[in-house]
C-alpha positions as CSV (number, residue, x, y, z in Angstrom):
1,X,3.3,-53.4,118.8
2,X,0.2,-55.2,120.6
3,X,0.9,-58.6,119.8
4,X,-0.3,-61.3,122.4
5,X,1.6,-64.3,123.8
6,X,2.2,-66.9,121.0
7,X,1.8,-64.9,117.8
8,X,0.9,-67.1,114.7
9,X,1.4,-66.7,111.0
10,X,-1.0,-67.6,108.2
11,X,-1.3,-66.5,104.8
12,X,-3.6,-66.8,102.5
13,X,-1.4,-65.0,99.4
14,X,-0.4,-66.6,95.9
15,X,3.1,-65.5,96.8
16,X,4.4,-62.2,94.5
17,X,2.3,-63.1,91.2
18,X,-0.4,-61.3,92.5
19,X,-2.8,-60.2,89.1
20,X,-3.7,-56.4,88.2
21,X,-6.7,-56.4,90.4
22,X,-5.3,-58.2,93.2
23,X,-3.6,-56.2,96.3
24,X,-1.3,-57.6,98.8
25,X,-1.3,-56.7,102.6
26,X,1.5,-58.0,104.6
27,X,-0.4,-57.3,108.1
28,X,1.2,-58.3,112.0
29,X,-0.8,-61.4,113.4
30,X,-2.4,-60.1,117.0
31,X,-4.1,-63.6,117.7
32,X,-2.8,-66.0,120.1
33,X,-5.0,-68.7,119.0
34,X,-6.2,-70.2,115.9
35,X,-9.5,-68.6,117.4
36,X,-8.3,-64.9,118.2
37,X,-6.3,-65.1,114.8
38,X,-6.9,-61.9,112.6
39,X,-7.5,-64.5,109.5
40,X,-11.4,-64.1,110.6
41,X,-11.4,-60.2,110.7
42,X,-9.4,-60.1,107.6
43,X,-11.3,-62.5,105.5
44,X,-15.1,-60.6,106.5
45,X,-13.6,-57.4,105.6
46,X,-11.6,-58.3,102.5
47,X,-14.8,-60.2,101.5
48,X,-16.9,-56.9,102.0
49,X,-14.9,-54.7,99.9
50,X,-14.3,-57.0,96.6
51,X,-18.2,-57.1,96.7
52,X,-18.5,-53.4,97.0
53,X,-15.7,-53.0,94.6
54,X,-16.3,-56.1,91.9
55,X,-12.5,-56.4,90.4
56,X,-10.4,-55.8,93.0
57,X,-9.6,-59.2,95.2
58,X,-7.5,-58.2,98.0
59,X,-4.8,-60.6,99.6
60,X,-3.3,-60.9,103.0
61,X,-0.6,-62.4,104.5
62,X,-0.2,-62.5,108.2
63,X,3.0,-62.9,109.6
64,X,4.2,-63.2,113.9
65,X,5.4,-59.3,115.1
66,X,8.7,-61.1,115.6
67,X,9.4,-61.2,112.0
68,X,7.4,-59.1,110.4
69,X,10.0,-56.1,110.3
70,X,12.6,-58.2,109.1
71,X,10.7,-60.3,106.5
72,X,8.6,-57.0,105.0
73,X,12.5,-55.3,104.7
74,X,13.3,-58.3,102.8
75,X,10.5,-58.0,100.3
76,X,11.0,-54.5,99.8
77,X,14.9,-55.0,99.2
78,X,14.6,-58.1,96.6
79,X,11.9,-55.6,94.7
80,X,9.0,-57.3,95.7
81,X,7.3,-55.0,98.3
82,X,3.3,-55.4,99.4
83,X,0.9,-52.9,98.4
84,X,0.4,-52.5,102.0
85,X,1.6,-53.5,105.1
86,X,0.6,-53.4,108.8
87,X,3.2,-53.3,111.3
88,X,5.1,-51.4,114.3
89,X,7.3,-49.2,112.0
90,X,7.0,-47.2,108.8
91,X,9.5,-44.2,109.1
92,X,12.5,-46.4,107.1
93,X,10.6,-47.2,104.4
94,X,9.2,-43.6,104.1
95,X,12.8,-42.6,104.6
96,X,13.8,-44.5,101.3
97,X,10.5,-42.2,99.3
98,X,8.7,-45.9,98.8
99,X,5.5,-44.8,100.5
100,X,2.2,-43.2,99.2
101,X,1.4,-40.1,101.7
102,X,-2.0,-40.1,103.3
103,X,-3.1,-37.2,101.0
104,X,-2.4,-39.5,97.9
105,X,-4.7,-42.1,99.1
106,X,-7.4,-40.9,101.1
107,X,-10.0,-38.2,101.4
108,X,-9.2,-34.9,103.4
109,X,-12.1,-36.0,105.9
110,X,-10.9,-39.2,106.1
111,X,-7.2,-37.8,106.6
112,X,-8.3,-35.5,109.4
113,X,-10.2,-37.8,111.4
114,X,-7.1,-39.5,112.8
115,X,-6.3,-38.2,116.4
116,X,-3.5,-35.7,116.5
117,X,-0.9,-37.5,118.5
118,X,-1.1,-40.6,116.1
119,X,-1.4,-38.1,113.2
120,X,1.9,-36.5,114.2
121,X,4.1,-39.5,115.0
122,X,2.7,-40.8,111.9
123,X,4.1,-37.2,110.1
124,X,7.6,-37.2,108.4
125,X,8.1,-33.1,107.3
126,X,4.7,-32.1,106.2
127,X,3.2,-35.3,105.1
128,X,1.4,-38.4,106.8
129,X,3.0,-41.5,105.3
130,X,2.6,-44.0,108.6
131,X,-1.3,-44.8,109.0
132,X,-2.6,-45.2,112.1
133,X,-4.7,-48.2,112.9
134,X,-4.8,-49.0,116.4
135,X,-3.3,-47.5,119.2
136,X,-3.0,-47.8,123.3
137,X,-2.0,-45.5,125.9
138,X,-0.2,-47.0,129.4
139,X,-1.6,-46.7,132.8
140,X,-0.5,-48.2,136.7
141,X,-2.3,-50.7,137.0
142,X,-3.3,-52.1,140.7
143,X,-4.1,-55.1,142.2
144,X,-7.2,-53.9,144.5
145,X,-7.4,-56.5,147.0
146,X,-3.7,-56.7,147.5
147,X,-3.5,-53.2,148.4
148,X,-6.6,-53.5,150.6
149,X,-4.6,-56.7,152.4
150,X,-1.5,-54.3,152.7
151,X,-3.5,-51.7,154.4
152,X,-3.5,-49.3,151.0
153,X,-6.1,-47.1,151.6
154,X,-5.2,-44.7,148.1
155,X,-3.3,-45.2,144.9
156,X,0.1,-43.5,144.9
157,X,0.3,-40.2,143.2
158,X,3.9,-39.7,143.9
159,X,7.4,-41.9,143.6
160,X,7.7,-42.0,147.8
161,X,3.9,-43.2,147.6
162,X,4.7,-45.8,145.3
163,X,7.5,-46.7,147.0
164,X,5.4,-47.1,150.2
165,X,2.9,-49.0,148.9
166,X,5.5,-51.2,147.8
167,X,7.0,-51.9,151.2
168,X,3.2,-52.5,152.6
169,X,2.9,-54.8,149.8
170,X,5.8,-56.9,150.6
171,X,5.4,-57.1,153.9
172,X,2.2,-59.2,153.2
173,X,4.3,-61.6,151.1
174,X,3.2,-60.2,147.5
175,X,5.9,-61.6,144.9
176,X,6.2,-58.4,142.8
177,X,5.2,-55.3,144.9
178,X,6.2,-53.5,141.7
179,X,6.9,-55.2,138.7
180,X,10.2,-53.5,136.3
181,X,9.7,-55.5,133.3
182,X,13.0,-54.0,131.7
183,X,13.7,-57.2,129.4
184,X,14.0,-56.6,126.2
185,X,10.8,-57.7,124.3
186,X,9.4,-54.4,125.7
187,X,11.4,-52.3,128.0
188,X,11.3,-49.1,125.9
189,X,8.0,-49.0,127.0
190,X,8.2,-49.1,130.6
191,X,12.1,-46.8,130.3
192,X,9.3,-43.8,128.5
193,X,7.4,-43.9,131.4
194,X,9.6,-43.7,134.2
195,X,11.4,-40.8,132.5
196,X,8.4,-39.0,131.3
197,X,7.2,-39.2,134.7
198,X,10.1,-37.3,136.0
199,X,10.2,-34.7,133.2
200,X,12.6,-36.4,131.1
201,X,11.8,-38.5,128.1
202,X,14.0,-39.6,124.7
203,X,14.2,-36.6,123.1
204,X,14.7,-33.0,123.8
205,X,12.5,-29.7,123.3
206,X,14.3,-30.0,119.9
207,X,13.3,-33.0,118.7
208,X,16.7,-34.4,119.4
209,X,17.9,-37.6,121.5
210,X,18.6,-36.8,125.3
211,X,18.7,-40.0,126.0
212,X,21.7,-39.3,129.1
213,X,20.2,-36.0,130.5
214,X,20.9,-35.5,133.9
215,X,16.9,-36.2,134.3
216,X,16.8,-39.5,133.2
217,X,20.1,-40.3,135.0
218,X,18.4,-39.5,138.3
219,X,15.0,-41.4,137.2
220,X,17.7,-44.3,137.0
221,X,19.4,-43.8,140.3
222,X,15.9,-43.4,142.2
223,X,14.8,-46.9,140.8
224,X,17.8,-49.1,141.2
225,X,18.1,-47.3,145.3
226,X,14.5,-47.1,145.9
227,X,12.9,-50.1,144.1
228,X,15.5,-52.3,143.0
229,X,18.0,-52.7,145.6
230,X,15.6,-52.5,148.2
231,X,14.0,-55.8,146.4
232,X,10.9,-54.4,146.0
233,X,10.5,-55.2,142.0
234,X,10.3,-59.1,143.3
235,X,12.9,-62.0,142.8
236,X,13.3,-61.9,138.6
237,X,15.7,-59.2,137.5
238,X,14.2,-56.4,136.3
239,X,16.6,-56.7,133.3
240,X,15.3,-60.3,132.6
241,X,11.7,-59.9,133.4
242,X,9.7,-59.0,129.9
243,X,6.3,-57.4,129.8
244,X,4.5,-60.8,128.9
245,X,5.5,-62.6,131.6
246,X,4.9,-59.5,134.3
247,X,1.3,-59.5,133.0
248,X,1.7,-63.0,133.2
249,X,2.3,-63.0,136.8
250,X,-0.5,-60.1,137.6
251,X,-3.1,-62.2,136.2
252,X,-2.1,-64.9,138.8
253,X,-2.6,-62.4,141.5
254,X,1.4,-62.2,142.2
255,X,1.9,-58.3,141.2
256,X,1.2,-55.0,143.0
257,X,1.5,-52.9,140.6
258,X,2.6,-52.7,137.3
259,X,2.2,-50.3,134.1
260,X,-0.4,-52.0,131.5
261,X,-2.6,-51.7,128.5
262,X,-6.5,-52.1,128.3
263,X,-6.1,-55.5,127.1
264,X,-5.0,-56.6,130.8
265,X,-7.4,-54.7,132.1
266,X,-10.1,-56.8,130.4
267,X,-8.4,-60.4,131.1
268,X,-7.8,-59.7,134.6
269,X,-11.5,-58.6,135.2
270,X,-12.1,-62.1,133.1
271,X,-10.2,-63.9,135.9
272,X,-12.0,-61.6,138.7
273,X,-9.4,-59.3,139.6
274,X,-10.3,-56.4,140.8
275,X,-7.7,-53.5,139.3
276,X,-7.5,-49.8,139.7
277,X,-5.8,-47.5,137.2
278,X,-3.8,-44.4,138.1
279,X,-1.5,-42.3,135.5
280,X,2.2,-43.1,136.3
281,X,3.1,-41.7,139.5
282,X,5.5,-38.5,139.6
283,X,8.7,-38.2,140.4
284,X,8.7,-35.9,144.3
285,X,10.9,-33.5,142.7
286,X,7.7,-32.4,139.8
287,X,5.0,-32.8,142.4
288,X,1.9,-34.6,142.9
289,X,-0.1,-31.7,140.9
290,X,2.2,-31.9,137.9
291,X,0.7,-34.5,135.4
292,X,3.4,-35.6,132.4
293,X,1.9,-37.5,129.2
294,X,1.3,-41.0,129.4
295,X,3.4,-43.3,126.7
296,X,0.8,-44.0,123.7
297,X,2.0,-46.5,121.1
298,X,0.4,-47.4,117.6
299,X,0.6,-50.0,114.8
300,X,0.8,-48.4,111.2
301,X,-0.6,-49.0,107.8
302,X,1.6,-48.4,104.9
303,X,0.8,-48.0,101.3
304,X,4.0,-48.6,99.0
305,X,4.3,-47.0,95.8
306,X,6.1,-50.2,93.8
307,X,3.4,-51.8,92.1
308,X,1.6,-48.6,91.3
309,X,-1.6,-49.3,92.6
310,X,-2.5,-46.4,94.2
311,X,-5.8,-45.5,93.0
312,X,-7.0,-49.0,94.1
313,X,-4.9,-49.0,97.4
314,X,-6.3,-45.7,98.4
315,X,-10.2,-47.2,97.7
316,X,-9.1,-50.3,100.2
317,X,-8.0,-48.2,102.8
318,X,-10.8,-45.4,102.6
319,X,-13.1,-48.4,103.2
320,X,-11.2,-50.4,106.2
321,X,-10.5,-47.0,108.0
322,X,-14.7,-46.4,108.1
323,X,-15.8,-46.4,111.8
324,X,-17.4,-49.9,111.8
325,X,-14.4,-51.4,110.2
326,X,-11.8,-50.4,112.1
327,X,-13.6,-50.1,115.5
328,X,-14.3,-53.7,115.3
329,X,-10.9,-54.8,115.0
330,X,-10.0,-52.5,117.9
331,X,-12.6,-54.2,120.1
332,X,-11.6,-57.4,118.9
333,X,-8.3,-56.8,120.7
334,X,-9.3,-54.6,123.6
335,X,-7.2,-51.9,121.8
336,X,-8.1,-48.1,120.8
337,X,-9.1,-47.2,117.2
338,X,-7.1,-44.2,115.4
339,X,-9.7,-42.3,114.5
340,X,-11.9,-39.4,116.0
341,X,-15.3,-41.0,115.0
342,X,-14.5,-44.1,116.0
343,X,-13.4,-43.1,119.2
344,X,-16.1,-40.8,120.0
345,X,-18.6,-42.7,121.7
346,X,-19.9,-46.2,122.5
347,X,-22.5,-46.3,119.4
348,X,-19.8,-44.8,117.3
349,X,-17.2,-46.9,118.2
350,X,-18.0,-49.4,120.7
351,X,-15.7,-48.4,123.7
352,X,-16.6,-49.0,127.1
353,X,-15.6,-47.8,130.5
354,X,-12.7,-49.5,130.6
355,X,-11.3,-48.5,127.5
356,X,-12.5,-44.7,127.6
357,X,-9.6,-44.2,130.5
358,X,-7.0,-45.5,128.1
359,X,-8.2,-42.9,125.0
360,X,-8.5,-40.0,127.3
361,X,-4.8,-40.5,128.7
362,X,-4.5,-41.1,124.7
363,X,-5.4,-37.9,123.9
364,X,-2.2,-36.2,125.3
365,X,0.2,-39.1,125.3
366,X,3.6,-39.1,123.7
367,X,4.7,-41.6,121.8
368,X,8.3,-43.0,120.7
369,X,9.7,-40.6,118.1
370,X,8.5,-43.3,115.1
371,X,8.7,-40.2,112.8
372,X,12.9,-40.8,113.0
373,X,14.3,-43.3,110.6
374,X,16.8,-44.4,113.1
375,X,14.4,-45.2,115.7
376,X,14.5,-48.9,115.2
377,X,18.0,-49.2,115.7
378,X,17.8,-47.0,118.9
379,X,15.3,-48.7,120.8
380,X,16.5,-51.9,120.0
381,X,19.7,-50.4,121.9
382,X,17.6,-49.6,124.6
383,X,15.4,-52.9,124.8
384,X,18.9,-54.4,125.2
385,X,21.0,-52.1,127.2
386,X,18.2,-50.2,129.7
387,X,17.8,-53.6,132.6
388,X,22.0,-53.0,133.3
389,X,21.5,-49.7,134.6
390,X,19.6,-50.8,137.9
391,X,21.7,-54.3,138.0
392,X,23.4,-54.7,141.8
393,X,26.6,-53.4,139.5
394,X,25.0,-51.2,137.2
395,X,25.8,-47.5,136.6
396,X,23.1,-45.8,135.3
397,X,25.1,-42.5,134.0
398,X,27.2,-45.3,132.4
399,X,24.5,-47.3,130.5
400,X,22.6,-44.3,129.5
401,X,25.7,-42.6,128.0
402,X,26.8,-46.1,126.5
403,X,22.7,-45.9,125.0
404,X,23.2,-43.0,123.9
405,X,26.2,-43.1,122.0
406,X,25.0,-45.9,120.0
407,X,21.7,-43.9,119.3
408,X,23.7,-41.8,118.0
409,X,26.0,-44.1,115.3
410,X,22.5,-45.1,114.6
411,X,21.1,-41.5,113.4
412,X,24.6,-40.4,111.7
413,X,24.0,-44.2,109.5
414,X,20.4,-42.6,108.9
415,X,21.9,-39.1,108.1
């Protein structure tokens, strides 16, 4: 999910009476402020398609990330589901056979054009049923003039060069050399990362959990004896430190490093800091020349079948899916559109340097196996669980089999 700081919820829908020619969108609010609310982009664009399409009024009600899962489940359970929704998850939903695939609602073109990692997360068996809409790929981020203070002279490449630069960093008195934000509004996130960048990762060659392979038990162990315990990941536990309040503290000049999204990139160079992006380091043991996917992570737009409304449902999203459309949402919020087109260039789609990085490390990311029904369940186990294993008395074989275990209860529910 990419929602910012203070999320906000407005609605602008006539609750469930909705008329024959009126569609309901339950959409995630990604404003922070009554002026960066998504009521303004929402409005314009539902305004611009009842006038290209006279009957068909389209409603939307936008609701804070932190409930949105739980309130859309809610409305789909008491039999009074939205004709769409936008939100982090879909695969339950599409699980239960309440979805419209993408072939039932769009063109072929239009189908095709999204890029092929969002086009396969978003793929249960054969068939696209999660939409994507926007998307973002993670980078290290550094704080230039901090490493030039600590006598940096090169981004790290390697774990032992991060590790160094995080020595040099505290020796000039930076608060978080490296900031671990392993609390649990986000810390699935950063967990991919580390383990992808040793070879490891949630899931095997199979498609099935490893969540306790040896790999990621060692990506564990390195952290906790090389950055945690060494108190190089500054004075908040990683395990209570969340990914707001990390970027947060890098935007007051306080972090080294951390892993971010383009949206910090643009506030930070709004507050005049300087930042260099790197992919993740690697762990020693793959090399410097071996280069792991990034994490990529997208929102999804779901059409459910309840009300019947395909035909007019599959008109809404052929138009908000056209380049200008979506692309402009996407800039709106410094994130990456889900589409070829838009992506392509800056006249097609509006990105700039900054943002170009993020959709080429895009382009051969791997995201968080959305596709699995029981993936809610399991990375909330991990959101909550992951911070214990580099705790002064934390066991990292221990908390990753414990993880592991209940990832499993969660899939044999789903099965």
């Amino acid at each position: 999910m990419f929602g910012l700081l203070i999320p906000l919820s407005g609605c602008a829908s006539s609750a469930d009476g909705a008329g024959d020619g009126t569609l309901r969108l339950v959409a995630a609010e990604y404003g922070d402020t009554p002026a960066t609310s998504s009521r303004a982009y929402w409005d314009k664009v539902t305004a611009a398609f009842t006038a290209a399409n006279p009957g068909i009024e389209v409603e939307v009600e936008l609701l804070p990330w932190a409930d949105i899962d739980r309130r859309v489940s809610q409305m789909v359970k008491s039999g009074k589901a939205p004709d769409m929704a936008l939100m982090g998850s879909y695969s339950d939903f599409a699980a239960q056979g309440r979805l419209y695939s993408a072939d039932e609602l769009l063109p072929v073109a239009a189908e095709a054009n999204f890029l092929q990692p969002l086009a396969e997360a978003g793929t249960v068996g054969t068939r696209l049923y999660g939409l994507p809409f926007v998307a973002s790929s993670r980078l290290l981020f550094y704080n230039e003039a901090l490493f030039a203070k600590a006598g940096i002279s090169q981004p790290p490449r390697t774990w032992s060069q991060l590790k160094s630069a995080a020595k040099a960093l505290e020796g000039k008195g930076v608060k978080f050399p490296y900031a671990l934000p392993l609390g649990p509004e986000e810390a699935h996130a950063e967990a991919l990362i580390w383990e992808l960048s040793n070879g490891g990762g949630y899931a095997d060659s199979s498609g099935s959990y490893s969540l306790a392979s040896d790999t990621n038990i060692e990506t564990w162990r390195w952290v906790k004896d090389n950055l945690v315990t060494p108190g190089l990941t500054g004075p908040t536990p990683p395990s209570q430190l969340n990914r707001a309040d990390a970027f947060a503290a890098f935007l007051r000049g306080e972090v080294g490093m951390l892993n971010g999204y383009p949206s910090l990139a643009h506030e930070a160079a709004a507050k005049g800091i300087t930042v260099g992006t790197v992919s993740m380091p690697v762990s020693d043991t793959l090399g410097a020349d071996e280069v792991p996917p990034t994490v990529g992570v997208a929102d999804w737009m779901m059409a459910f079948k309840q009300n019947g409304k395909r035909a007019e449902i599959g008109r809404f999203m052929d138009f908000v899916y056209q380049d200008k459309n979506l692309s402009e949402f996407a800039n709106r919020y410094h994130l990456l559109p889900s589409t070829v087109t838009a992506a392509r260039t800056p006249a097609g789609g509006g990105l700039d340097k900054t943002d170009e990085q993020f959709l080429a490390a895009l382009r051969g990311a791997q995201l968080y196996p959305v596709n699995d029904p029981a993936w809610m369940a399991v990375s909330d186990t991990i959101k909550r669980s992951i911070g214990r294993a580099v705790e002064p008395d934390g066991d990292p074989t221990a908390v990753l089999q414990d993880i592991a275990a209940k990832a499993a209860d969660a899939a044999g529910e789903r099965s």
